[in-house]
C-alpha positions as CSV (number, residue, x, y, z in Angstrom):
1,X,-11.9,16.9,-1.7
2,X,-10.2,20.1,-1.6
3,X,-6.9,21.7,-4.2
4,X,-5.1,18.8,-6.0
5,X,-1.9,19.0,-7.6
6,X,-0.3,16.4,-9.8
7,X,3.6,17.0,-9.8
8,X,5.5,14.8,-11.9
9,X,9.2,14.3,-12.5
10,X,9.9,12.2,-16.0
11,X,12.9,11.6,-18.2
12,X,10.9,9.5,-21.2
13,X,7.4,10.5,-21.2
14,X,5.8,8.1,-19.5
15,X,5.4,9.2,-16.1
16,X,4.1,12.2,-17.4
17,X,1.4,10.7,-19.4
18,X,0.4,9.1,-16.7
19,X,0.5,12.4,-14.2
20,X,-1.8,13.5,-17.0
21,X,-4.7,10.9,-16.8
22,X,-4.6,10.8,-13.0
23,X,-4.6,14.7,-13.1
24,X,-7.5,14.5,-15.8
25,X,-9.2,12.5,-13.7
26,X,-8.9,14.0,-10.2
27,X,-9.8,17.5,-11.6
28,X,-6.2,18.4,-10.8
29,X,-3.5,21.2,-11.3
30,X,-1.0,19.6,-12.9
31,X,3.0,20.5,-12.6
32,X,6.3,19.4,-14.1
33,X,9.4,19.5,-12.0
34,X,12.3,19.6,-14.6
35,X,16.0,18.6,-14.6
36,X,18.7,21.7,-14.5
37,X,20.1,19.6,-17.8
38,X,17.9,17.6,-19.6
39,X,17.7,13.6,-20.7
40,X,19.3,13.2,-23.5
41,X,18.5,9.3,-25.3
42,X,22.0,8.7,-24.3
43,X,21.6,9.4,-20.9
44,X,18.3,7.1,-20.6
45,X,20.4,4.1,-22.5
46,X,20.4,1.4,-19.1
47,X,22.0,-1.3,-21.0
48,X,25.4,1.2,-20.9
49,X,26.5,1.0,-17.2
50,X,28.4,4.5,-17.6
51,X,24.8,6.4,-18.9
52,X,23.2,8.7,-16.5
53,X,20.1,6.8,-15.8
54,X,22.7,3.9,-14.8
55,X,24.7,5.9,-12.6
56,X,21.1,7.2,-11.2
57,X,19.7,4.0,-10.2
58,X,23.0,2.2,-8.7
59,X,24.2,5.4,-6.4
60,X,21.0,6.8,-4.3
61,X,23.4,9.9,-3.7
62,X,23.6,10.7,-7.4
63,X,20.2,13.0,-8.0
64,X,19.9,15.3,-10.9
65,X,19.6,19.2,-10.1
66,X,15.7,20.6,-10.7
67,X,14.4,23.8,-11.6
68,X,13.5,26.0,-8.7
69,X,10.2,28.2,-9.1
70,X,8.1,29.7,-7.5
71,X,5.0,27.3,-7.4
72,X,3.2,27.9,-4.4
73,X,2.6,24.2,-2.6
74,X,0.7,25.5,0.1
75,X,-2.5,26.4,-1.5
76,X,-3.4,22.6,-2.2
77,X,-4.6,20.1,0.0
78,X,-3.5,16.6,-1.6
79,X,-0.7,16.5,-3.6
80,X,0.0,13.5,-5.6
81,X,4.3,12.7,-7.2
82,X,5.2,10.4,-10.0
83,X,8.8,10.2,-10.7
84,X,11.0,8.2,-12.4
85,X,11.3,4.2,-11.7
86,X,15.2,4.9,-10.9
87,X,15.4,8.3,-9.2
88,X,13.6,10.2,-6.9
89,X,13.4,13.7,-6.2
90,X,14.8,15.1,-2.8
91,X,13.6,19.1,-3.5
92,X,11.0,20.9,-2.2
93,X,8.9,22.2,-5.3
């Protein structure tokens, strides 16, 4: 089946547990793109209209700034992205 990677993107925890088991599973290298500023519980509060994940999900133009590395993309030959429910990542990792 050839080099898997398992990037994930999550604010909570649970799109990474899950990027875990299907890693686990597929015999995959597994990788965490991470926000330039972290989720605080605040921000993750979607009852409060004015709370980041709010603002997240109602304006597609709103997308939080990642950490830029040097992971090398081109050495697998499936990759596999879980992200967040609200937000989606626009970067090349």
């Amino acid at each position: 089946m050839g080099k898997i990677l398992v990037a994930y993107f999550s604010a909570s925890g649970v799109t990474k547990h899950v990027a875990e088991e299907v890693a686990k599973v597929a015999g995959a290298d597994l990788y965490e793109i991470k926000p330039e500023v972290p989720y605080t519980k605040a921000d993750l509060d979607w009852m409060n209209k004015k709370s980041r994940s709010s603002i997240e999900m109602e304006d597609k133009s709103t997308r939080p700034a990642i950490i830029k590395d040097n992971l090398d993309v081109s050495k697998y030959d499936h990759i596999y992205l879980g992200s967040l429910k609200w937000s989606t990542v626009y970067s090349s990792v």
